[in-house]
C-alpha atoms as an extended CHARMM CRD file, in Angstrom:
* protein
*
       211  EXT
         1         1  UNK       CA             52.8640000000      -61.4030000000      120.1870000000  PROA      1               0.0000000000
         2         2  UNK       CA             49.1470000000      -61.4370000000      119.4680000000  PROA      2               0.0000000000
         3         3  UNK       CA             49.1160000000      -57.3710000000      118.4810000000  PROA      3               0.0000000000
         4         4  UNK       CA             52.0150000000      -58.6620000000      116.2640000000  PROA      4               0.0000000000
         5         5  UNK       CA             50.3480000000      -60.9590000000      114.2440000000  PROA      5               0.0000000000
         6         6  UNK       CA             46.9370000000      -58.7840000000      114.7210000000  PROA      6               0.0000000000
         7         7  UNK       CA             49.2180000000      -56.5380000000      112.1660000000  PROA      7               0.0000000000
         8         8  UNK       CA             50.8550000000      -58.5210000000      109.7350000000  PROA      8               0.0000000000
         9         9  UNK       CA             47.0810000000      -60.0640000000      109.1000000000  PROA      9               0.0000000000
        10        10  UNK       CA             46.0180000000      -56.5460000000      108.6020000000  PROA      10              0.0000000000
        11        11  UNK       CA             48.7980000000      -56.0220000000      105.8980000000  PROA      11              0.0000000000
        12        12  UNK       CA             48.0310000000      -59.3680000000      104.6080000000  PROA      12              0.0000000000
        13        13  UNK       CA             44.3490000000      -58.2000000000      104.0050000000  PROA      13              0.0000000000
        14        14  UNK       CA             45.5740000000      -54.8730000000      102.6920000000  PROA      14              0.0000000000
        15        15  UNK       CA             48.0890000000      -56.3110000000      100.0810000000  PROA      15              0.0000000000
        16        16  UNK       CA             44.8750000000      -58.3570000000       99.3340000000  PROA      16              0.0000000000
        17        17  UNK       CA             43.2730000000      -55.5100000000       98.6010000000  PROA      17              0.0000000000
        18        18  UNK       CA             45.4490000000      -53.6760000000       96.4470000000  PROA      18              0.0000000000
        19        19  UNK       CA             45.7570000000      -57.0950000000       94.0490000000  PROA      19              0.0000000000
        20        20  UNK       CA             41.8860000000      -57.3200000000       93.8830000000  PROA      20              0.0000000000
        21        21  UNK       CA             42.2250000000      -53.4960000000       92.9590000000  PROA      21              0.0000000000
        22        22  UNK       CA             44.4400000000      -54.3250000000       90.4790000000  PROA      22              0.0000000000
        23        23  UNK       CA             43.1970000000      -57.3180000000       89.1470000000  PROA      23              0.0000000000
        24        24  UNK       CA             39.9460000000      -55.5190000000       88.3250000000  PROA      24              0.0000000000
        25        25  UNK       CA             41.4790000000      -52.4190000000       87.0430000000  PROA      25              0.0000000000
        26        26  UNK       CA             42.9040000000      -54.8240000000       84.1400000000  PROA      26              0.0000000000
        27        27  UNK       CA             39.4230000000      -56.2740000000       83.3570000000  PROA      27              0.0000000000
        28        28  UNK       CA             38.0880000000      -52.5180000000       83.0700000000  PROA      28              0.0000000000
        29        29  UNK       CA             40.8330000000      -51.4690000000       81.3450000000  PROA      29              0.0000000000
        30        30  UNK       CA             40.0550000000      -54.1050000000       78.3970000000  PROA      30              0.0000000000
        31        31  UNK       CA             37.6190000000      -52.2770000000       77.0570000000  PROA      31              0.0000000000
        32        32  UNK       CA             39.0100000000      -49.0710000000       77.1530000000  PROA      32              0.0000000000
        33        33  UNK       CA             42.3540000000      -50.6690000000       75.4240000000  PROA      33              0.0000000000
        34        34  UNK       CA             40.7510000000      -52.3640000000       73.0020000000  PROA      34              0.0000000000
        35        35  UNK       CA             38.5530000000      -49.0270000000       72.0870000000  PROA      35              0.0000000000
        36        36  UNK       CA             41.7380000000      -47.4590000000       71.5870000000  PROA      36              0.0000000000
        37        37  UNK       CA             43.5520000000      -50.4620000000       69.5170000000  PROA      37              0.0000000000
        38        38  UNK       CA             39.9710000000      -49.8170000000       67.1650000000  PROA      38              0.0000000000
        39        39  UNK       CA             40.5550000000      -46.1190000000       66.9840000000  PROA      39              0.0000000000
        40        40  UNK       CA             44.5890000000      -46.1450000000       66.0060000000  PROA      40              0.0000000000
        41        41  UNK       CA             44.3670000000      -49.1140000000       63.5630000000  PROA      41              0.0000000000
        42        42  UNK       CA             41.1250000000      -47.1570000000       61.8540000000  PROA      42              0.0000000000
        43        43  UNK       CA             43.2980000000      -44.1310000000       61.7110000000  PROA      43              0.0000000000
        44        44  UNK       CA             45.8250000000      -46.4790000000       60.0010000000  PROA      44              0.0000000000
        45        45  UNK       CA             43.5140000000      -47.5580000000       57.4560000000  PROA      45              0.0000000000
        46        46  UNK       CA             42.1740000000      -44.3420000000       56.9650000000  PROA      46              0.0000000000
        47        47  UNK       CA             45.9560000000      -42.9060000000       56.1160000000  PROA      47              0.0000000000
        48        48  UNK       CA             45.8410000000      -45.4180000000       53.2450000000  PROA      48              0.0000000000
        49        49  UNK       CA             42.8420000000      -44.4670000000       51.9980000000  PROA      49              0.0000000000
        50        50  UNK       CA             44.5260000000      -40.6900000000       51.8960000000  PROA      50              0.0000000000
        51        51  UNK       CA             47.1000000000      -41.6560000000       50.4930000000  PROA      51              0.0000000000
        52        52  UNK       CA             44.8620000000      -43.2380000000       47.5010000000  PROA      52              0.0000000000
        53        53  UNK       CA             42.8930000000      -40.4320000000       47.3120000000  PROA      53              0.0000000000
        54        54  UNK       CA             45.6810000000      -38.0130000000       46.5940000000  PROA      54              0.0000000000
        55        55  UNK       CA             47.1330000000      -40.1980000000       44.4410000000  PROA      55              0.0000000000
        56        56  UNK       CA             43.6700000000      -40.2980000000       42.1640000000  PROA      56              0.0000000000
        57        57  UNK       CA             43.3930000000      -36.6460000000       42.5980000000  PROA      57              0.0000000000
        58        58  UNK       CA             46.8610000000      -36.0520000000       40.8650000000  PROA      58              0.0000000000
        59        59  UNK       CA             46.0700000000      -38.9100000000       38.0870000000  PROA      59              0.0000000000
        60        60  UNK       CA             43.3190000000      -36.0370000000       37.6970000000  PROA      60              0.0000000000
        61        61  UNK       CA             45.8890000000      -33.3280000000       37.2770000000  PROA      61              0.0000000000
        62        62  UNK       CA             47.5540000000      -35.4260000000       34.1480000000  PROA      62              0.0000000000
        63        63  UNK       CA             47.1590000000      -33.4760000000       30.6640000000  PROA      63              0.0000000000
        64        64  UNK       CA             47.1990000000      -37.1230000000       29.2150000000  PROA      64              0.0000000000
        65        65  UNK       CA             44.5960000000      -38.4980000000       31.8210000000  PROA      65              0.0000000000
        66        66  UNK       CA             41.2550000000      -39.0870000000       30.5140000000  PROA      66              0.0000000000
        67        67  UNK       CA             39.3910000000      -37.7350000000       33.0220000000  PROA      67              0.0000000000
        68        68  UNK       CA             36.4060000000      -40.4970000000       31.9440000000  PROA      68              0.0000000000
        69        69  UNK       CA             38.0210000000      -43.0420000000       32.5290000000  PROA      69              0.0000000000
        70        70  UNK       CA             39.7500000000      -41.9690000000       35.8590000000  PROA      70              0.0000000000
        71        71  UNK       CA             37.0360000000      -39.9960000000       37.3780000000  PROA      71              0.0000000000
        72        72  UNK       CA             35.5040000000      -43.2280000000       38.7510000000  PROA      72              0.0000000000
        73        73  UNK       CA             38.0190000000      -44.1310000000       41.2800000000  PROA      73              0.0000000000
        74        74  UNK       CA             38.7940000000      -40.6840000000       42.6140000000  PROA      74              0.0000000000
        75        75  UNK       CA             35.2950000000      -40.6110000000       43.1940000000  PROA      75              0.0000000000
        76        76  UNK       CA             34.8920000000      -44.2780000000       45.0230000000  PROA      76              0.0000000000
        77        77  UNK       CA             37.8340000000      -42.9510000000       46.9980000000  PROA      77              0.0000000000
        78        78  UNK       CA             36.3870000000      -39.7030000000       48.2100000000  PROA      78              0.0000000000
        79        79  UNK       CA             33.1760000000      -41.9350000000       49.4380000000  PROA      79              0.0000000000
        80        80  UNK       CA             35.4630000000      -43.9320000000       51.2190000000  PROA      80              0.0000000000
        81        81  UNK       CA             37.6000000000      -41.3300000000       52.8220000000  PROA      81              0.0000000000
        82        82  UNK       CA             34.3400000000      -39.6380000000       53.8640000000  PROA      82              0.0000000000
        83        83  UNK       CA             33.2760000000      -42.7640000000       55.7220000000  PROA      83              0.0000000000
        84        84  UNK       CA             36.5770000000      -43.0970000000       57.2360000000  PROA      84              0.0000000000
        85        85  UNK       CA             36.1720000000      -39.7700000000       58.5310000000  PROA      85              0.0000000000
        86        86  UNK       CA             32.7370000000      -40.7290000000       60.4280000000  PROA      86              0.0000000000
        87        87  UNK       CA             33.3790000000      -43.9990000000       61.4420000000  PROA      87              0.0000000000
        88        88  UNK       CA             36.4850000000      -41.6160000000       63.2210000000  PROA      88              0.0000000000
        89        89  UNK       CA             34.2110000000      -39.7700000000       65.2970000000  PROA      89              0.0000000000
        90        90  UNK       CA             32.0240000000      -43.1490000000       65.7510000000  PROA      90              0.0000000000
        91        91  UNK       CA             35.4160000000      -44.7140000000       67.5950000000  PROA      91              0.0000000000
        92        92  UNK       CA             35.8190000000      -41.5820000000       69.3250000000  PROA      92              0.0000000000
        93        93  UNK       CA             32.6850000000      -41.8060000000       71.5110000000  PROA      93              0.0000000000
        94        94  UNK       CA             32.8070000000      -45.6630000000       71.9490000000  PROA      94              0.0000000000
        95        95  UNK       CA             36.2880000000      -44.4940000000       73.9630000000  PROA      95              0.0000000000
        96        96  UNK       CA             34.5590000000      -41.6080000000       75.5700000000  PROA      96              0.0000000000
        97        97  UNK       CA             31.6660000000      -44.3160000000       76.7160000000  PROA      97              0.0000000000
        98        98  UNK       CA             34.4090000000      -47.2970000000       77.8740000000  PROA      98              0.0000000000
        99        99  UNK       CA             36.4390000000      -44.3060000000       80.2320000000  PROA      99              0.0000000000
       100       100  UNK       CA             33.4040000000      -43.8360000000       81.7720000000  PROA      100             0.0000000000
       101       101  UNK       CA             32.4540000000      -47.3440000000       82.5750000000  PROA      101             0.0000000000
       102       102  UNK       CA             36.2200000000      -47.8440000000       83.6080000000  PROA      102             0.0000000000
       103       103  UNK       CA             36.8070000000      -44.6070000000       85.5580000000  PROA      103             0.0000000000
       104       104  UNK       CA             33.3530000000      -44.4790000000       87.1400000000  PROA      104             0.0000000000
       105       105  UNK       CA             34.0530000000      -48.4750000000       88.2170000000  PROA      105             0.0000000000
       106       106  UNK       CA             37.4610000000      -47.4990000000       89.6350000000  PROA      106             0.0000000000
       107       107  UNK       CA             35.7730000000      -44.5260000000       91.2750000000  PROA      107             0.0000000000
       108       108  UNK       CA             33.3490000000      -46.7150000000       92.8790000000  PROA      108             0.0000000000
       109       109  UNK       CA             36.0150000000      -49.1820000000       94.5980000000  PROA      109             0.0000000000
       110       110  UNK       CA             38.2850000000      -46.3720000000       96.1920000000  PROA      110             0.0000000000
       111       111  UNK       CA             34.8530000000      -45.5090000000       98.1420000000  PROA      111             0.0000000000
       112       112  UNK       CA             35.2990000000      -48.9500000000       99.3540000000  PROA      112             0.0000000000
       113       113  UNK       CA             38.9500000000      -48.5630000000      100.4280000000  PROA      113             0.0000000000
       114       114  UNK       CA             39.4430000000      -47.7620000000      104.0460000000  PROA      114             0.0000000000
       115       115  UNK       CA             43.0410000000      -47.3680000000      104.1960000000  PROA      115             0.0000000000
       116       116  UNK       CA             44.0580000000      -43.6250000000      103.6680000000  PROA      116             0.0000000000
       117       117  UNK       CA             47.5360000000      -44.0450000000      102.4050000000  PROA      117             0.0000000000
       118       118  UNK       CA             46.3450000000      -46.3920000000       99.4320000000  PROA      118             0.0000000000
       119       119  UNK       CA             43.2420000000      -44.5090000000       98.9970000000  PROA      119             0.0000000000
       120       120  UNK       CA             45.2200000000      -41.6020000000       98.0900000000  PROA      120             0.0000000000
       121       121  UNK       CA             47.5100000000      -43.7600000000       95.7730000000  PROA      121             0.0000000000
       122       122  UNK       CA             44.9100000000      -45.1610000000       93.5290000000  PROA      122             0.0000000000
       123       123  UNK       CA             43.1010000000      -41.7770000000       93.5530000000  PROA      123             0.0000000000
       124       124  UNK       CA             46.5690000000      -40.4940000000       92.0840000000  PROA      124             0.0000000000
       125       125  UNK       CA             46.9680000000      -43.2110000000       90.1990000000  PROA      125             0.0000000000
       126       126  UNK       CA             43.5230000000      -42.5830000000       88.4850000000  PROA      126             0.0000000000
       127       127  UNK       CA             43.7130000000      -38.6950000000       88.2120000000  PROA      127             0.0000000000
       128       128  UNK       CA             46.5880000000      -39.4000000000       86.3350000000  PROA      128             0.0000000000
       129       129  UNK       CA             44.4020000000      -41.9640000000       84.0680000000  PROA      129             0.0000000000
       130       130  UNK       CA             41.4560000000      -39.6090000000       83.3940000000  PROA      130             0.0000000000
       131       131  UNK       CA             43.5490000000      -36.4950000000       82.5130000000  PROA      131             0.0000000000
       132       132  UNK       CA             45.9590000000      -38.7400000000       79.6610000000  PROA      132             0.0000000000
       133       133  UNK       CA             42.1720000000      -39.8400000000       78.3780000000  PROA      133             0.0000000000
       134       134  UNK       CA             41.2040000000      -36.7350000000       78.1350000000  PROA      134             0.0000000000
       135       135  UNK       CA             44.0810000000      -35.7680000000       76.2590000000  PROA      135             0.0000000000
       136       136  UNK       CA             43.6200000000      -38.4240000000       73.5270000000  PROA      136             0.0000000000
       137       137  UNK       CA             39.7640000000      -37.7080000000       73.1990000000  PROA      137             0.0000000000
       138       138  UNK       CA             40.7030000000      -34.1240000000       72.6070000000  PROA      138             0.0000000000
       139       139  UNK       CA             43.4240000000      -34.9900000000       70.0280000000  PROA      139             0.0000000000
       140       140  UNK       CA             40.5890000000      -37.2500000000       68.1370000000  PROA      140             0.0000000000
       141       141  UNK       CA             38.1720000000      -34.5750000000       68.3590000000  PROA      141             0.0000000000
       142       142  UNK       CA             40.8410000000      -32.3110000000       66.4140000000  PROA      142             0.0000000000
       143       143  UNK       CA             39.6080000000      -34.1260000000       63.3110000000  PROA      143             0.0000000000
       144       144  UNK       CA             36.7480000000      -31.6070000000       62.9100000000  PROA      144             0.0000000000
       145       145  UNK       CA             39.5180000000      -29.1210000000       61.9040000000  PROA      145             0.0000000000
       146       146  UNK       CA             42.1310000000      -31.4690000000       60.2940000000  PROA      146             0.0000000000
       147       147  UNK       CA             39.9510000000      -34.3340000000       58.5430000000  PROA      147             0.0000000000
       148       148  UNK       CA             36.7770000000      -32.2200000000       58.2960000000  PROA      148             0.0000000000
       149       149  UNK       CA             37.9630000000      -29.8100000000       55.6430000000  PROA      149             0.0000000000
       150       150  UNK       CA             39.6090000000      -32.3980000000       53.1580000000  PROA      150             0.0000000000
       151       151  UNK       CA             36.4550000000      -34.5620000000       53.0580000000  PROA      151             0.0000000000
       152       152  UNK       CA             34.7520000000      -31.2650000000       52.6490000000  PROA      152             0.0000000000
       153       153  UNK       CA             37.2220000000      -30.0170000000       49.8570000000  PROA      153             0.0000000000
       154       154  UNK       CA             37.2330000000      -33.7160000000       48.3440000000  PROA      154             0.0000000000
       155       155  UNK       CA             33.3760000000      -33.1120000000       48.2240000000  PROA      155             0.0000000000
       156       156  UNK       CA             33.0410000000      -30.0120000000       46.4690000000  PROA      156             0.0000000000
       157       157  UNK       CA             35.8980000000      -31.3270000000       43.8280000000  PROA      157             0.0000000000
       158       158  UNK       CA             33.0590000000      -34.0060000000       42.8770000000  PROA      158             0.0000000000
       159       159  UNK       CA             29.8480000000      -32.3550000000       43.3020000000  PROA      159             0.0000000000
       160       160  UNK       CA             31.2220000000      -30.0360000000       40.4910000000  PROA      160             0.0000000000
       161       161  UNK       CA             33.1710000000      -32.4510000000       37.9940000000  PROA      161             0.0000000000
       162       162  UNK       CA             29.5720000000      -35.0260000000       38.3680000000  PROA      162             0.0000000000
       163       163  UNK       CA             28.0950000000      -31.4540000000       36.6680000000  PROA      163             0.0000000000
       164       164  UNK       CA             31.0890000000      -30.4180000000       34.4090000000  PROA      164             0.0000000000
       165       165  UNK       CA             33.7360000000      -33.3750000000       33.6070000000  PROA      165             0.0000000000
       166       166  UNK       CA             35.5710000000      -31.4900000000       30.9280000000  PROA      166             0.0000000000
       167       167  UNK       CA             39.2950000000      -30.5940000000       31.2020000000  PROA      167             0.0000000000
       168       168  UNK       CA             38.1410000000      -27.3690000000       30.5710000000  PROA      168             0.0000000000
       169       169  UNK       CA             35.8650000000      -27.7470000000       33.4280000000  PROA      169             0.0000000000
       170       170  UNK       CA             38.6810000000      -29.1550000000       35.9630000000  PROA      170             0.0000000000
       171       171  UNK       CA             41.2610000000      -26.7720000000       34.9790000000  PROA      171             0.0000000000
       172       172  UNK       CA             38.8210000000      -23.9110000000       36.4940000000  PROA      172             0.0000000000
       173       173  UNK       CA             38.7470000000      -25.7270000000       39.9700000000  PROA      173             0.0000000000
       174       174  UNK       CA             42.8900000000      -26.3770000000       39.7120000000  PROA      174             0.0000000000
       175       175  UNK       CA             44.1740000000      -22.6400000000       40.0740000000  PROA      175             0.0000000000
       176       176  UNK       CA             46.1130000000      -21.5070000000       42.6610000000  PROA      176             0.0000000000
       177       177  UNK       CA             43.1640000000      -21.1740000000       45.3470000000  PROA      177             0.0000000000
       178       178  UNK       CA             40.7430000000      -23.5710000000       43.8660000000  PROA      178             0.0000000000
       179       179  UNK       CA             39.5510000000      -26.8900000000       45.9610000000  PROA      179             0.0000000000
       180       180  UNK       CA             42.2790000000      -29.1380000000       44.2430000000  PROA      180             0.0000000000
       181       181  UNK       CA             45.2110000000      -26.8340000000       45.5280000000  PROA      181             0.0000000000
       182       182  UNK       CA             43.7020000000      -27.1020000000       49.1800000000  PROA      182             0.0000000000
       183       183  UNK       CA             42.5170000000      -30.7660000000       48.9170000000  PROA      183             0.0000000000
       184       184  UNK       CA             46.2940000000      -31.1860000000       48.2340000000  PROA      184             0.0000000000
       185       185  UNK       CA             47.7170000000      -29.1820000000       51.1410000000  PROA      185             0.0000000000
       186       186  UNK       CA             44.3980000000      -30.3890000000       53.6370000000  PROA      186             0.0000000000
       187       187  UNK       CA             45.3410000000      -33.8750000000       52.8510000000  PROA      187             0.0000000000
       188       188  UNK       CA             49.1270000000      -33.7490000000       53.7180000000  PROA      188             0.0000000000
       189       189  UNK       CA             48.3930000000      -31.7490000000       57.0170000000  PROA      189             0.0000000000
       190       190  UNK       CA             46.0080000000      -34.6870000000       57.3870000000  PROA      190             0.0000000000
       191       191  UNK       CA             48.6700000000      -37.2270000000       56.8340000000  PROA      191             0.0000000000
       192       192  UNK       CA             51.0650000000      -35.7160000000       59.1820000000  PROA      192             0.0000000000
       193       193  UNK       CA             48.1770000000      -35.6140000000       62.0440000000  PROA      193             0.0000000000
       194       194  UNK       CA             47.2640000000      -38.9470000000       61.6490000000  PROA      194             0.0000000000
       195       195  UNK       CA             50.8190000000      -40.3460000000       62.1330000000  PROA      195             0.0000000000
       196       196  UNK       CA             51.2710000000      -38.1380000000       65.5090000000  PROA      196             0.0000000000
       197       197  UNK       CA             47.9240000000      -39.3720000000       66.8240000000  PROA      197             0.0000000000
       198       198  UNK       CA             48.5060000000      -43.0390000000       65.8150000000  PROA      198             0.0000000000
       199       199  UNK       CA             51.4520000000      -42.6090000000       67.9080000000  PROA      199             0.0000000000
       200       200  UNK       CA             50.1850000000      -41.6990000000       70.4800000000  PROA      200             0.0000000000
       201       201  UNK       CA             47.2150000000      -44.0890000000       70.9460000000  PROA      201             0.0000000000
       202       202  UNK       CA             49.9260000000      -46.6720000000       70.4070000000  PROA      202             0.0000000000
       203       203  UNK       CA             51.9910000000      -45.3060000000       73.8540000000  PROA      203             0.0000000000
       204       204  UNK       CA             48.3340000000      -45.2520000000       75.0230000000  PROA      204             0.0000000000
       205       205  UNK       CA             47.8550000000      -49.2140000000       74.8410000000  PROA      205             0.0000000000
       206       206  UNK       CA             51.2140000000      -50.2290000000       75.3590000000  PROA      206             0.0000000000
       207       207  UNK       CA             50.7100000000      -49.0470000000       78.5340000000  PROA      207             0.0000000000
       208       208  UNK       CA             50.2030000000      -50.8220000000       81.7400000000  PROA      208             0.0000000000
       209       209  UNK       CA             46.7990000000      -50.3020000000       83.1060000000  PROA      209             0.0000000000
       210       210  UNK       CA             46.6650000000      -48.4340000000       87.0800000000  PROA      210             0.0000000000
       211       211  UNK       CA             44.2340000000      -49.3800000000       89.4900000000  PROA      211             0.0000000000
């Protein structure tokens, strides 16, 4: 009788454990979540300012457009897709920095779990965490190659119309390989790699934490 209840105590203190694991895995993983929320509703935002740009760009394009009057806002546009493109890598690292704190944390508890079976469970459990991280960080850090070029194309498009803004001028930089032509196609690759990464940050926070 006494070895009896000598063992359900010890499961009583073990499914103790495993809430206390869990209860602290959701407080780390608030950071982390939130980090991510930051990251996809930024990349949200910065769709929209795309979206604007491209749309000022073609206004550009217009034979009857006076380029003037509607330089102005393609060029308050390209500043703002420009700082939508660092403030990217900005939310990046602040979820590189709150995985750390959260895996290193979780890390430091299974040292402190003496039960092999759920040791190895959480361990899992984590692995699991880290390498879906990983994946998302290395989807973000894709940006150098996607976002990158269209802020750079956006940039040459006004370094040379604040020097020249003549339709003369502009129809030189509009041929077939000129910087409008790729700030075109660079910003619709752009769009389409900002939906599939908003996507997945949103499967990312919906969900549920492991610990």
């Amino acid at each position: 009788m006494k070895k009896l209840i000598g063992t359900f105590a010890l499961f009583l203190a073990t499914i103790g454990l495993v809430a206390g694991c869990a209860s602290t895995g959701v407080k780390r993983a608030d950071k982390l979540d939130t980090s991510v929320e930051t990251t996809r509703s930024g990349l949200e935002q910065t769709k929209v300012l795309v979206n604007e740009t491209l749309d000022s760009l073609a206004t550009l394009q217009l034979e009857s457009t006076v380029l003037a009057d509607a330089y102005p806002k393609f060029k308050k546009d390209v500043k703002a897709v420009a700082d939508a493109a660092a403030q990217l890598k900005k939310n990046s690292a602040a979820m590189q920095d709150a995985a750390k704190v959260k895996f290193d944390a979780w890390k430091a508890q299974l040292e402190t779990i003496t039960n092999e079976k759920i040791k190895k469970s959480s361990m899992k459990q984590m692995n699991a965490a880290i390498a879906k991280n990983e994946a998302l960080i290395k989807r973000l850090k894709e940006s150098e190659t996607v976002m990158d070029p269209f802020v750079s194309d956006l940039n040459d498009i006004v370094k040379y119309l604040d020097l020249d803004l003549s339709k003369g001028g502009f129809k030189k930089i509009s041929g077939f390989n000129g910087p409008v032509k790729k700030a075109d196609k660079d910003g619709q690759k752009l769009q389409k790699w900002i939906d599939n990464v908003v996507e997945e940050l949103a499967k990312a926070k919906s969900a549920p934490p492991a610990a």
